[in-house]
DRENVEXMAR-591091 format. One record per atom (N, C-alpha, C): residue number from 1; residue in three letters; y, x, z. Coordinates in nm, 4 decimals, decimal comma, padded with zeros to 6 digits. Each point is the difference from the previous one (the first is absolute). Layout:
BEGIN
R:NUM:ALA:Y:X:Z;
...
# end
This chain:
BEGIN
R:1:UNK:-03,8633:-00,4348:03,7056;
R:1:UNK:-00,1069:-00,0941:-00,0304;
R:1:UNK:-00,0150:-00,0097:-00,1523;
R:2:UNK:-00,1012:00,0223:-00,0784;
R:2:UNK:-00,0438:-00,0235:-00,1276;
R:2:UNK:-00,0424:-00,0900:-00,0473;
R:3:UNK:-00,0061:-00,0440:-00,1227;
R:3:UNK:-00,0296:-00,1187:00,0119;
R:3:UNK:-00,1379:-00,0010:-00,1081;
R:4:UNK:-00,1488:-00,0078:00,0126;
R:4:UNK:-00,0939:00,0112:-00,0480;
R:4:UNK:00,0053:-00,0721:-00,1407;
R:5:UNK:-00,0224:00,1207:-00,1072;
R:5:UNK:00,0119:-00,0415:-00,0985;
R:5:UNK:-00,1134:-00,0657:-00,0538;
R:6:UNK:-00,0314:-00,0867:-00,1307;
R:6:UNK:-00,1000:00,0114:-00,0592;
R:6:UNK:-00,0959:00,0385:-00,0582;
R:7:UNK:00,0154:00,1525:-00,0367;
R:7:UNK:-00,0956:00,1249:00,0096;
R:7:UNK:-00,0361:00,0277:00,0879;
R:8:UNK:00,0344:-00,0150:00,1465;
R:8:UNK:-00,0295:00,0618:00,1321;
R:8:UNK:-00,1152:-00,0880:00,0084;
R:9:UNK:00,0784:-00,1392:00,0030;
R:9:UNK:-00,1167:-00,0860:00,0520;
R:9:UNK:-00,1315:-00,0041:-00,0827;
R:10:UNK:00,0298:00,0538:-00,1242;
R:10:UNK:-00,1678:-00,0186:-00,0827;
R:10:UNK:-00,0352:00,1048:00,0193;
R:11:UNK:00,0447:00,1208:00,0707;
R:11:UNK:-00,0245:00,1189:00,0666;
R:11:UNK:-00,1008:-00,0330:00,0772;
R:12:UNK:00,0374:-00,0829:00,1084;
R:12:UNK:-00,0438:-00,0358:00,1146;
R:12:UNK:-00,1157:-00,0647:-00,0327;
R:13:UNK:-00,0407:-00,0990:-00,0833;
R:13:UNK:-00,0629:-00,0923:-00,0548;
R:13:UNK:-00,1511:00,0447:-00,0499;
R:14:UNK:00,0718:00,1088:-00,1088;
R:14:UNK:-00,1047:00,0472:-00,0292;
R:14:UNK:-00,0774:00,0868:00,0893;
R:15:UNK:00,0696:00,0954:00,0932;
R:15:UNK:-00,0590:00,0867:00,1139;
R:15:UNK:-00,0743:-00,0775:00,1252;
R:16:UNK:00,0608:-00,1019:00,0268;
R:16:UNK:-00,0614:-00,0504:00,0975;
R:16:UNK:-00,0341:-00,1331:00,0017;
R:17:UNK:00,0239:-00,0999:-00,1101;
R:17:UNK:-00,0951:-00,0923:-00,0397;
R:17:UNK:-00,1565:00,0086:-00,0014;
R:18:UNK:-00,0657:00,0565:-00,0386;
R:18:UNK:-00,1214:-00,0233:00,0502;
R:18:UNK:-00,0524:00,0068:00,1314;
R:19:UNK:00,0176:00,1373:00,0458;
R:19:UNK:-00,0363:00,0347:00,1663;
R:19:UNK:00,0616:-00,1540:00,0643;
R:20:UNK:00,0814:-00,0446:-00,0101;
R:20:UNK:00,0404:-00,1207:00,0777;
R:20:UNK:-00,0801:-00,0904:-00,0532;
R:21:UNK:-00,0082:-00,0528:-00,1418;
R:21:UNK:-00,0815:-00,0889:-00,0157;
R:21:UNK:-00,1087:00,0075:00,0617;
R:22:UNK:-00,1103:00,0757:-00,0142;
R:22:UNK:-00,1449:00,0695:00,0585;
R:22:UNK:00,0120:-00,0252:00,1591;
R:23:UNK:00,1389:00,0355:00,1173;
R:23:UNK:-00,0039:-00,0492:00,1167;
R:23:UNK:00,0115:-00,1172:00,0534;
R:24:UNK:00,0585:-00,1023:-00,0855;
R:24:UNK:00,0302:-00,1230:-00,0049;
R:24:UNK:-00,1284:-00,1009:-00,0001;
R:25:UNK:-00,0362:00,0508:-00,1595;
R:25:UNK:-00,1323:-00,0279:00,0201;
R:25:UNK:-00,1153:00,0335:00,1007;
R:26:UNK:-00,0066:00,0681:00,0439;
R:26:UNK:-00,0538:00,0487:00,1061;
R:26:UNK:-00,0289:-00,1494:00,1113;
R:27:UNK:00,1708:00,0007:00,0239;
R:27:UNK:00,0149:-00,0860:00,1305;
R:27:UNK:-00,0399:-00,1552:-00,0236;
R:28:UNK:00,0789:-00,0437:-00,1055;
R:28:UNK:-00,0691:-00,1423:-00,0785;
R:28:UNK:-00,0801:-00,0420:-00,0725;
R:29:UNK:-00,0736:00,0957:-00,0172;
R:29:UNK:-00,1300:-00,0427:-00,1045;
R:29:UNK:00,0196:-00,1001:-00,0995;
R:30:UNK:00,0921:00,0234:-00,0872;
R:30:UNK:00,0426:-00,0970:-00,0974;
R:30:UNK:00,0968:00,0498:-00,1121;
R:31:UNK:-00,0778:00,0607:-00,1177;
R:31:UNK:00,0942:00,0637:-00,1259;
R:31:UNK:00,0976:-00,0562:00,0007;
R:32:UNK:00,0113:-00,1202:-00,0640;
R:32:UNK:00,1536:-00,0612:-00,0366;
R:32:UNK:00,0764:-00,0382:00,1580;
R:33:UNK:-00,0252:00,0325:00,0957;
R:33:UNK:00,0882:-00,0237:00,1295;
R:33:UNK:00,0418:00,1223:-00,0002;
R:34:UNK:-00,0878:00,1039:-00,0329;
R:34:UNK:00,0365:00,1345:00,0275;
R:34:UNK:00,1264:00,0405:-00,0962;
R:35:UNK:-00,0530:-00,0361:-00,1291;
R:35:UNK:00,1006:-00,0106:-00,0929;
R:35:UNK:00,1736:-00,0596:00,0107;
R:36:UNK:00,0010:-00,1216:00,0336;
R:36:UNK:00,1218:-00,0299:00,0672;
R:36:UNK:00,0667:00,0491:00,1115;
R:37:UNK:-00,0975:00,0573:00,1046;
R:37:UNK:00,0437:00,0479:00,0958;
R:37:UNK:00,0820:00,1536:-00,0367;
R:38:UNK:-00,0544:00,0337:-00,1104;
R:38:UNK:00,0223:00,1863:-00,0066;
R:38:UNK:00,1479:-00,0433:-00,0489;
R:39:UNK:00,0069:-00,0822:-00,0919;
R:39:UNK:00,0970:-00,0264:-00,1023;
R:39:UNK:00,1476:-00,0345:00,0929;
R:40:UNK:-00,0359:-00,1232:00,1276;
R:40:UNK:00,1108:00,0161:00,1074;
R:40:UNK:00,0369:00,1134:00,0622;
R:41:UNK:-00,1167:00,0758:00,0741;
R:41:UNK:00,0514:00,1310:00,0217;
R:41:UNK:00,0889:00,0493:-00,0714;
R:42:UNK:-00,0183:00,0283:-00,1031;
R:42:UNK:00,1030:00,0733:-00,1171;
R:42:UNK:00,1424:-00,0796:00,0445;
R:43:UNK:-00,0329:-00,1164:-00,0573;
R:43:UNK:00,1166:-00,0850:-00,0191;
R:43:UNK:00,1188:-00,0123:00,1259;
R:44:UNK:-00,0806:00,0273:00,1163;
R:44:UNK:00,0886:00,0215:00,1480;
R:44:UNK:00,0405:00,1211:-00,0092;
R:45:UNK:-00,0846:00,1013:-00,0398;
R:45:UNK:00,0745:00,1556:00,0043;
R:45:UNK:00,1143:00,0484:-00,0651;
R:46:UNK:-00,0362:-00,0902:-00,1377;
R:46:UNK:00,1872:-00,0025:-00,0939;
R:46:UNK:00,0609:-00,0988:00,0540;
R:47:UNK:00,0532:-00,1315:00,0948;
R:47:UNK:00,0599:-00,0309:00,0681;
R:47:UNK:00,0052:00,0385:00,1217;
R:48:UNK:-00,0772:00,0934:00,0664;
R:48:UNK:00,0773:00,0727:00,1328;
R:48:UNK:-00,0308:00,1370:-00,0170;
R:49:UNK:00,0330:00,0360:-00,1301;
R:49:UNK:00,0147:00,1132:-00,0203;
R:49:UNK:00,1523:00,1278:00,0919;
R:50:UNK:00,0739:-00,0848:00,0253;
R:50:UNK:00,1096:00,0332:00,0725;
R:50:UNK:-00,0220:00,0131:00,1601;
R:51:UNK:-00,0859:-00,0466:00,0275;
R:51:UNK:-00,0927:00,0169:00,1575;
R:51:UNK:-00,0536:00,1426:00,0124;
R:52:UNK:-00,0387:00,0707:-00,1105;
R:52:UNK:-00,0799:00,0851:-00,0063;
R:52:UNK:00,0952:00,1359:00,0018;
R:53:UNK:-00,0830:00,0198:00,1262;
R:53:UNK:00,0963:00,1283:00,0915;
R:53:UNK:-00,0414:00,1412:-00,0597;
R:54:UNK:-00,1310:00,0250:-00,0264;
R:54:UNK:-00,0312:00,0996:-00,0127;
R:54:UNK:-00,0635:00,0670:00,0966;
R:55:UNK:-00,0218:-00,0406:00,0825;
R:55:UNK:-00,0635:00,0626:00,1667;
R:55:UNK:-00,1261:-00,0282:-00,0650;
R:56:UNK:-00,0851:00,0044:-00,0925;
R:56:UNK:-00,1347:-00,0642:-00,0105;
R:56:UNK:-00,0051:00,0623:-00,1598;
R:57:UNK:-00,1428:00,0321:-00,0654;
R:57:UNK:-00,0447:-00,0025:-00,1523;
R:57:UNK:00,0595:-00,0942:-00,0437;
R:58:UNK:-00,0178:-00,0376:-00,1278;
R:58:UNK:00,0204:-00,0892:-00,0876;
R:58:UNK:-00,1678:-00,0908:00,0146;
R:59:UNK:-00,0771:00,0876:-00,0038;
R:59:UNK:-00,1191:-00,0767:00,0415;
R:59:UNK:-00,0349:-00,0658:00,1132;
R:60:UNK:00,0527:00,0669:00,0876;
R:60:UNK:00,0141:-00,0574:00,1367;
R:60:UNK:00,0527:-00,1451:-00,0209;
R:61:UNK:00,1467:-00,0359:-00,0326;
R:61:UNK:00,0600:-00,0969:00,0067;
R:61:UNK:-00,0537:-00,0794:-00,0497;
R:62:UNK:-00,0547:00,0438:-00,0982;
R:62:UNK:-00,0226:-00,1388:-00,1533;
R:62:UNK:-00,1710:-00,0270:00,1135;
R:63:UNK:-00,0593:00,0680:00,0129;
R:63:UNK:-00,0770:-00,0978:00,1126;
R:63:UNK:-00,0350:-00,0674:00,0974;
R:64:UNK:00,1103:00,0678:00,0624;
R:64:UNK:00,1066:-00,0801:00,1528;
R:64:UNK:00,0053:-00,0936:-00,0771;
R:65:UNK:00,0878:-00,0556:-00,1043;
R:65:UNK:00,0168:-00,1223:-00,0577;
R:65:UNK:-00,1014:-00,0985:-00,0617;
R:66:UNK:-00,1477:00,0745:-00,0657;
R:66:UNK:-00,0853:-00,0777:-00,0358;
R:66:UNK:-00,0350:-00,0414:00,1521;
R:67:UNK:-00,0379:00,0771:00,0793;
R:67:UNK:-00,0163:-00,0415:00,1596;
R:67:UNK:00,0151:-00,1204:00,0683;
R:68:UNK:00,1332:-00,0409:-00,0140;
R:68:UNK:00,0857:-00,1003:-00,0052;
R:68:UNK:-00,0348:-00,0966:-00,0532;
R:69:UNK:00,0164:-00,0192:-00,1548;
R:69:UNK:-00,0962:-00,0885:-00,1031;
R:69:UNK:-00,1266:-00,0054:00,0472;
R:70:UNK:-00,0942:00,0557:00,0051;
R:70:UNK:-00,0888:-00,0656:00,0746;
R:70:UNK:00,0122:-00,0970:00,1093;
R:71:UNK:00,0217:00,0474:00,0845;
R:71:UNK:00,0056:-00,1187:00,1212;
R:71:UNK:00,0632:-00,0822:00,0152;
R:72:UNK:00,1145:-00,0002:-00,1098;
R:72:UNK:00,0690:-00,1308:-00,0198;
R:72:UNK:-00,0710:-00,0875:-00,0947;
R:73:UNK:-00,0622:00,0596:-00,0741;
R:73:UNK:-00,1292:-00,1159:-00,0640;
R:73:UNK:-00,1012:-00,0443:00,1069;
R:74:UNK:-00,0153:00,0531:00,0559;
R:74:UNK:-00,1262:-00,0572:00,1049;
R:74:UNK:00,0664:-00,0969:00,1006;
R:75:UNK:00,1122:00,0321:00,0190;
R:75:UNK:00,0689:-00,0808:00,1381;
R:75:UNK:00,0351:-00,1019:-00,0419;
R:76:UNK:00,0397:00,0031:-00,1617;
R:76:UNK:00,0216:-00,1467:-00,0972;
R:76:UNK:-00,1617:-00,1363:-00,0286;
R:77:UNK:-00,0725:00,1504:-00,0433;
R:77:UNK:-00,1163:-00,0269:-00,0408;
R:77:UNK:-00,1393:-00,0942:00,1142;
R:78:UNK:00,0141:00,0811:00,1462;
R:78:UNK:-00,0958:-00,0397:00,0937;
R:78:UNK:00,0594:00,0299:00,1246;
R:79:UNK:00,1785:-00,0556:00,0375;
R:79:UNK:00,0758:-00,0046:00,1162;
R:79:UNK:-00,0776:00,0467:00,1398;
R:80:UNK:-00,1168:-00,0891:00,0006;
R:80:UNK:-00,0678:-00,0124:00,1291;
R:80:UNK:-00,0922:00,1229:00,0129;
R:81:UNK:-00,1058:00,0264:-00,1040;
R:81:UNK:-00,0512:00,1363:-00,0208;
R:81:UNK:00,0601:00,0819:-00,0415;
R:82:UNK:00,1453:00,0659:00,0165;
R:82:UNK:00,0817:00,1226:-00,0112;
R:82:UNK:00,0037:00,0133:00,1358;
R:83:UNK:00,0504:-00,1211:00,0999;
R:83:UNK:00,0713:00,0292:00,1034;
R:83:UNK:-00,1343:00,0108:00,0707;
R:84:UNK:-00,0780:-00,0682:00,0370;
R:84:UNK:-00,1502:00,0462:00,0736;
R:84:UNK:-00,0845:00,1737:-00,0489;
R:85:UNK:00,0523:00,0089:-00,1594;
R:85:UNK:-00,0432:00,1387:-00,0144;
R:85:UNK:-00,1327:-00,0378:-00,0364;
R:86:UNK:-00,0611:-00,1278:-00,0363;
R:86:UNK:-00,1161:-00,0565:-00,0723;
R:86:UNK:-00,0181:00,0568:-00,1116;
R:87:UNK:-00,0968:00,0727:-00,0680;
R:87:UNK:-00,0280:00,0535:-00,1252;
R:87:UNK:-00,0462:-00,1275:-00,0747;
R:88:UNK:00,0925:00,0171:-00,1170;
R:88:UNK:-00,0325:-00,1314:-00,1239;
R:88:UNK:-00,1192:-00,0166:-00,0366;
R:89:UNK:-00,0705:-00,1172:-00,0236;
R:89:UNK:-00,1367:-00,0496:00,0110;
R:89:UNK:-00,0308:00,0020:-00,1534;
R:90:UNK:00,1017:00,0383:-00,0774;
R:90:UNK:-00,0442:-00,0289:-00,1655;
R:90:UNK:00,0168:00,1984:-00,0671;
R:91:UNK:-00,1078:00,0309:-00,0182;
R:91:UNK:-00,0152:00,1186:-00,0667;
R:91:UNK:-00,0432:-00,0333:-00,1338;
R:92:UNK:00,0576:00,0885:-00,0568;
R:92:UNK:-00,0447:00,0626:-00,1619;
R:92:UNK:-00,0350:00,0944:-00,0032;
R:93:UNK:-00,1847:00,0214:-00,0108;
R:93:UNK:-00,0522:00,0930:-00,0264;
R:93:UNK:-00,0316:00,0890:-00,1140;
R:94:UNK:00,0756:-00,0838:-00,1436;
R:94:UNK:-00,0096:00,0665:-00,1140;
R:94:UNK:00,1693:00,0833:-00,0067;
R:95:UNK:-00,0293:00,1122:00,0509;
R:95:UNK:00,1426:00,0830:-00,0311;
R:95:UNK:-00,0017:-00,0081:-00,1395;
R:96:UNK:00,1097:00,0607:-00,0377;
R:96:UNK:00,1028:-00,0251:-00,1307;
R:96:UNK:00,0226:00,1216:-00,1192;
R:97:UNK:00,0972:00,0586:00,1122;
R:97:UNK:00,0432:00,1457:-00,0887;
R:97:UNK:-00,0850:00,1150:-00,0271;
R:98:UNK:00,0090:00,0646:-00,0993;
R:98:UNK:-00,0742:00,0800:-00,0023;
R:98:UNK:-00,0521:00,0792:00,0660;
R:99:UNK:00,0730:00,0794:00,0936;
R:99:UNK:-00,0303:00,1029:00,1112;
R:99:UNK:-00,0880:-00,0584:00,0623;
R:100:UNK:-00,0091:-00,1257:00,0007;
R:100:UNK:-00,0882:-00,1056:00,1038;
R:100:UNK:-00,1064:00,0243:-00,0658;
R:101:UNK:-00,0395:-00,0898:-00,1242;
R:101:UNK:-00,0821:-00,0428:-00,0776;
R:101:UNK:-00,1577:00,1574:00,0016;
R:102:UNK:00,0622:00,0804:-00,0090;
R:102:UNK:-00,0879:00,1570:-00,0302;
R:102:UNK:-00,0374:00,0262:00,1184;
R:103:UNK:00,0267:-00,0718:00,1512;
R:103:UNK:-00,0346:00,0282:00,0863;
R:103:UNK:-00,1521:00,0152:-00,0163;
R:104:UNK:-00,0697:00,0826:00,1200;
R:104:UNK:-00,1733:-00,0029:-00,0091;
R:104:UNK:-00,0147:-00,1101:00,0992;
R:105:UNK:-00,1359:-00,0190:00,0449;
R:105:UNK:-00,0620:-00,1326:00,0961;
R:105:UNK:00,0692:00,0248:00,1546;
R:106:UNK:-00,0232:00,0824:00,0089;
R:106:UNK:00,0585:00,1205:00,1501;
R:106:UNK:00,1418:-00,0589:00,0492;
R:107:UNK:00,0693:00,0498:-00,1203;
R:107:UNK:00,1425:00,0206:00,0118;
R:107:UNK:00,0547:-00,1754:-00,0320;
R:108:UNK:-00,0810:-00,0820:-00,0889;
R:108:UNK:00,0628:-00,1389:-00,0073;
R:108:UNK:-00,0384:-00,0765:00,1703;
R:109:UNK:-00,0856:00,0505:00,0175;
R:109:UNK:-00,0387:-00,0394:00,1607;
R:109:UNK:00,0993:00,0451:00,0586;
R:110:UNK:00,0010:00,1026:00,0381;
R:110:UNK:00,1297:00,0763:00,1029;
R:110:UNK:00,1201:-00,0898:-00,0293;
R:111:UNK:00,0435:-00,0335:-00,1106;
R:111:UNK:00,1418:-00,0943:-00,0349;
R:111:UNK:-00,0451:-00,1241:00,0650;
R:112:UNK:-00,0894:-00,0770:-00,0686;
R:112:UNK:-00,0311:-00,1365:00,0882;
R:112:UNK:-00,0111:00,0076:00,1594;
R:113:UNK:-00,0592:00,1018:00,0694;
R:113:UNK:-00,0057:00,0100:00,1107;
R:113:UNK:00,1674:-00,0010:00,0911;
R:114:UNK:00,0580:00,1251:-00,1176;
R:114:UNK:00,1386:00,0011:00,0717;
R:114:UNK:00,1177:-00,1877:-00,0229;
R:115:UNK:-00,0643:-00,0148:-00,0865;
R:115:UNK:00,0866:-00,1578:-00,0285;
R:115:UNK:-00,0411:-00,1040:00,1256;
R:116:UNK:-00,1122:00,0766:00,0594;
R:116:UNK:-00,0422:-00,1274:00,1119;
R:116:UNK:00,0547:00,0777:00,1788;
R:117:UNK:00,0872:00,0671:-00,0185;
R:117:UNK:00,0676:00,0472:00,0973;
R:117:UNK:00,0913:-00,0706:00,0425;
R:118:UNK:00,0426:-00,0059:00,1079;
R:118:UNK:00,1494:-00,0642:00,0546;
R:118:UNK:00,0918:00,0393:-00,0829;
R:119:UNK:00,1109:-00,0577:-00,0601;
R:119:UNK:00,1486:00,0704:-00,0939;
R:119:UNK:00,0369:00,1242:00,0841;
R:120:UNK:00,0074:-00,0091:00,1395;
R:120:UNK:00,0822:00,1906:-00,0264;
R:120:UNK:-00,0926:00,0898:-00,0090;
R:121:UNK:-00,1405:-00,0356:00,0600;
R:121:UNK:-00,0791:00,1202:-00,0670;
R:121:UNK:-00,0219:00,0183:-00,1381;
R:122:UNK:-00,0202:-00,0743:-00,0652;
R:122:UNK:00,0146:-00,0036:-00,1551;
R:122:UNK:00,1175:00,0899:-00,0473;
R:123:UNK:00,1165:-00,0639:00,0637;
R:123:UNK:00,1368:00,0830:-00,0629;
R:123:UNK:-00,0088:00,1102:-00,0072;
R:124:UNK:-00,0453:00,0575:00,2227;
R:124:UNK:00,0206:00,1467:-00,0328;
R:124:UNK:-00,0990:00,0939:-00,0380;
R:125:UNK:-00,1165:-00,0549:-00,0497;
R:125:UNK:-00,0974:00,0520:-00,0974;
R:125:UNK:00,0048:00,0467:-00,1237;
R:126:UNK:00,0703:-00,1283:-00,0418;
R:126:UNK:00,0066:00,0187:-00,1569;
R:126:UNK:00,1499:00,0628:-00,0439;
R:127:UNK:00,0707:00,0481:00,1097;
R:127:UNK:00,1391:00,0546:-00,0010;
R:127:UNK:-00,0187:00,1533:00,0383;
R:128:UNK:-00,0939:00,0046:00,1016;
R:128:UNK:-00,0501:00,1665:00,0806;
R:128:UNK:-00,1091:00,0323:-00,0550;
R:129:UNK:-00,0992:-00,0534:-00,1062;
R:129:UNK:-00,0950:00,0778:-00,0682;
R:129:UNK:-00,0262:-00,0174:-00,1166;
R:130:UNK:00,0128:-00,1661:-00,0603;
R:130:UNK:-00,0109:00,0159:-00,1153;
R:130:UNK:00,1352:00,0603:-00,0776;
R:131:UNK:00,1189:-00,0534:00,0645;
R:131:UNK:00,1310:00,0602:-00,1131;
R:131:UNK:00,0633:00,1236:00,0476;
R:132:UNK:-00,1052:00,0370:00,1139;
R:132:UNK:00,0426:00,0953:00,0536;
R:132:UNK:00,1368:00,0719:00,0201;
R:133:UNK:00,0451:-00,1255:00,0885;
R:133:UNK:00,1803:00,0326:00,0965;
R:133:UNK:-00,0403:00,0613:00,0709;
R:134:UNK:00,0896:00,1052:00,0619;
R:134:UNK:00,0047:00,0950:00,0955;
R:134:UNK:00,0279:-00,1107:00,1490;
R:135:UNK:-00,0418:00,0441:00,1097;
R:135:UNK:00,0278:-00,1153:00,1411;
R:135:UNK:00,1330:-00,0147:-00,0409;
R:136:UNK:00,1092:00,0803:-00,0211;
R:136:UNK:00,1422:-00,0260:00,0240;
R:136:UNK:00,0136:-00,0955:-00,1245;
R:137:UNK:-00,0204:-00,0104:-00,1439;
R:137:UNK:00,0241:-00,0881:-00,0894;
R:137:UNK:-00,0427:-00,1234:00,0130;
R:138:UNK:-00,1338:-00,0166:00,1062;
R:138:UNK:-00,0535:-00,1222:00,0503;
R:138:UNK:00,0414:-00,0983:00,0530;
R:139:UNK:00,0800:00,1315:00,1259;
R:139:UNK:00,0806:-00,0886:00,1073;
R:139:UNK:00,0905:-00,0733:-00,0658;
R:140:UNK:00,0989:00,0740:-00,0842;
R:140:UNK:00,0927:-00,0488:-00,0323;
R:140:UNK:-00,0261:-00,1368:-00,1422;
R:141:UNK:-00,0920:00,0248:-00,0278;
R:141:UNK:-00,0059:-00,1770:-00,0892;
R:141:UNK:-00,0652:-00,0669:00,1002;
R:142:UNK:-00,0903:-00,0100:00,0681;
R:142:UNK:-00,0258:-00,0406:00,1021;
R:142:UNK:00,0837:-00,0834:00,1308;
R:143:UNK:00,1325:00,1122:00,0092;
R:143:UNK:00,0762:-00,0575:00,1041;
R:143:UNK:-00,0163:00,0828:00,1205;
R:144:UNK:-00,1352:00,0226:00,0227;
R:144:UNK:-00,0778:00,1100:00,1233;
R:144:UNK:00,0291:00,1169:00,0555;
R:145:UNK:-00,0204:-00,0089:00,1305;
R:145:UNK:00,0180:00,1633:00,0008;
R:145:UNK:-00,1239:00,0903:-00,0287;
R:146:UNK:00,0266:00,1244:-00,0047;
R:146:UNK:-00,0781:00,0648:-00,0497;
R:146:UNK:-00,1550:-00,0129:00,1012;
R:147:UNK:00,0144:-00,0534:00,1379;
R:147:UNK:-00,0787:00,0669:00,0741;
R:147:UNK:-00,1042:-00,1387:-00,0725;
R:148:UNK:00,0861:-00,1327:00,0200;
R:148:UNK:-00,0565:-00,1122:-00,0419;
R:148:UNK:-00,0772:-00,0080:-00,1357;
R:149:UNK:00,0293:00,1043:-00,0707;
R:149:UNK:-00,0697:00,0200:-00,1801;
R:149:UNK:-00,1468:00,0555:00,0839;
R:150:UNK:00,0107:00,1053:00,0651;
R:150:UNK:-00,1159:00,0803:00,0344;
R:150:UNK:-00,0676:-00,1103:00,0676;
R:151:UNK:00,0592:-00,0426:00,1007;
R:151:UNK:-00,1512:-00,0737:00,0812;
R:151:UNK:-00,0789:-00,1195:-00,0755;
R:152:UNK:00,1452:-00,0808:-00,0872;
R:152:UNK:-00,0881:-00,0602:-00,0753;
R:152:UNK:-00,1240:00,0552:-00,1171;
R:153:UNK:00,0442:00,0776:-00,0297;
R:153:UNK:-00,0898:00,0288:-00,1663;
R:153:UNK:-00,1190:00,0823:00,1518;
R:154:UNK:00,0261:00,0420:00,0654;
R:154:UNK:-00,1403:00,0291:00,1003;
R:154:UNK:-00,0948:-00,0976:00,0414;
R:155:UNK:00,0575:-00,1109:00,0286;
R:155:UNK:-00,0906:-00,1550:00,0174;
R:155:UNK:-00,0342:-00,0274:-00,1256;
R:156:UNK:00,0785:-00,0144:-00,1074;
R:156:UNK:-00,0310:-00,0755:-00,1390;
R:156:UNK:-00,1127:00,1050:-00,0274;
R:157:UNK:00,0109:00,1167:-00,0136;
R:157:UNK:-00,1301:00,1065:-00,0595;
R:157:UNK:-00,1156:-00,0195:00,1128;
R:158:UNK:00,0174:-00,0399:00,1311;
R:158:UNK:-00,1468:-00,0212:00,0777;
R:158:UNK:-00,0228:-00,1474:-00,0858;
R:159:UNK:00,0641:-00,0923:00,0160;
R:159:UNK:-00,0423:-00,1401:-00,0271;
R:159:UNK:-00,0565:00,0069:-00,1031;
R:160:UNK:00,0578:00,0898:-00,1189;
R:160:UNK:-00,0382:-00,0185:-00,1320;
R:160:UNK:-00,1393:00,0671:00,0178;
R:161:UNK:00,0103:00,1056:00,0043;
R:161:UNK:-00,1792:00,0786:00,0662;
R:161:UNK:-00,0610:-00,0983:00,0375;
R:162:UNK:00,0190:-00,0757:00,1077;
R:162:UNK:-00,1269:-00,0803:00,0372;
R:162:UNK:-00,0218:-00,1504:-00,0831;
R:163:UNK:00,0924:-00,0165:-00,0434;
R:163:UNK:-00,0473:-00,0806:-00,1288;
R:163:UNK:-00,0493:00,0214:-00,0842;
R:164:UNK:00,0026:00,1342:-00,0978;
R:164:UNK:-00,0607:00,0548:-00,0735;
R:164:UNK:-00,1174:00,0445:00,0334;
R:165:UNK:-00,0726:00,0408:00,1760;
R:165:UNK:-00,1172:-00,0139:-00,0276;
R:165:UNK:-00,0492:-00,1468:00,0558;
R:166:UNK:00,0747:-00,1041:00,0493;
R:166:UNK:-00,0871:-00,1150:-00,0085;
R:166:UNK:-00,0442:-00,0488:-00,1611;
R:167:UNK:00,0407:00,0199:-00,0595;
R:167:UNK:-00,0198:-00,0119:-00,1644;
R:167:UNK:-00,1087:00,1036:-00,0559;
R:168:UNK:-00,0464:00,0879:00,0585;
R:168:UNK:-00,0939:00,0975:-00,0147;
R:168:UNK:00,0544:00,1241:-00,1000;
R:169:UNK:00,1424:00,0235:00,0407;
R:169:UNK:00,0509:00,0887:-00,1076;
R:169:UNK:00,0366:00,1634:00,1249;
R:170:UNK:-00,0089:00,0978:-00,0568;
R:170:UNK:-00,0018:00,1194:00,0705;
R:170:UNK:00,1192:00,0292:-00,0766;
R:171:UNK:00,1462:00,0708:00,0219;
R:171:UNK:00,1485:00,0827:-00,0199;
R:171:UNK:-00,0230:00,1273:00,1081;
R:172:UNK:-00,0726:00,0649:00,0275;
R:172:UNK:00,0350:00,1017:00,1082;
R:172:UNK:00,0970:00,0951:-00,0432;
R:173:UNK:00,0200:00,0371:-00,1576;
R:173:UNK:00,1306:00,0799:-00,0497;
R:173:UNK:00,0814:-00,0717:-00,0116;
R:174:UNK:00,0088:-00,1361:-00,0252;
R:174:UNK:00,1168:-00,0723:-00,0360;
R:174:UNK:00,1184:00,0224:00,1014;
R:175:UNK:00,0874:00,0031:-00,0162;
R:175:UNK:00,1656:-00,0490:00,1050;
R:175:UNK:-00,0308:00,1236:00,1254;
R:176:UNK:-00,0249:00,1095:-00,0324;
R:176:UNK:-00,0194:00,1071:00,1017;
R:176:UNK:00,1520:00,0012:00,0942;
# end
């Protein structure tokens, strides 16, 4: 067992600090929540850094763990709408980060659309296409089995389709 140094971890930090921030945000629509949230992630991964088997990426884990952080903010945050699976009634439609910000009209739609999804379609959307995990890296921050990654992101990509054209928006290349 090794014990993760402080170069490792700003290793880690710098490599996969953003992509996590950017998914976080994703799920909470809220910079500075997102912000604290990325920052625990971290902060759990150098205290259960000794958990970490190796059966999984390094990316894998560290988002298994933001994973986690999420829904323990929500279950803190709106107890009753975690456990019903109620999508949070308070959106922020002015994204933040840059990658966001340069979005075109199209593509800031497609994000708002996906923020008004149920949480696991959201997850395995923005885990199976936008950060593009393989099904098996899915499952495993997820918790899921693999078959369960597929059928969901198959409902979440119809649902999302037909939301996107109740909004009058056409993706026929999008999420092939």
């Amino acid at each position: 067992m090794n014990i993760l140094n402080q170069e490792e971890l700003t290793k880690w930090f710098e490599e996969y600090g953003d992509p996590i921030l950017t998914y976080i945000l994703l799920i909470v629509k809220d910079y500075q929540h997102a912000e604290d949230l990325t920052q625990e992630t971290f902060i759990k991964a150098y205290k259960k850094q000794h958990e970490f088997e190796h059966k999984s990426t390094v990316k894998t884990w560290l988002f298994s763990i933001a994973f986690n952080v999420v829904n323990d903010y929500f279950r803190k945050k709106h107890p009753l709408q975690h456990y019903l699976d109620i999508t949070s009634t308070e959106k922020d439609y002015h994204p933040i980060p840059e990658q966001i910000v340069v979005m075109n009209d199209q593509t800031e739609q497609l994000y708002r659309t996906i923020q008004q999804l149920k949480p696991t379609y959201r997850h395995v959307i923005i885990l199976r296409k936008i950060k593009e995990f393989s099904t098996e890296e899915a499952s495993m921050v997820l918790n899921w089995s693999e078959s369960k990654v597929k059928m969901t992101l198959k409902r979440a990509l119809a649902q999302l389709k037909k939301e996107l054209l109740k909004g009058g928006l056409t993706y026929d290349t999008l999420f092939r």
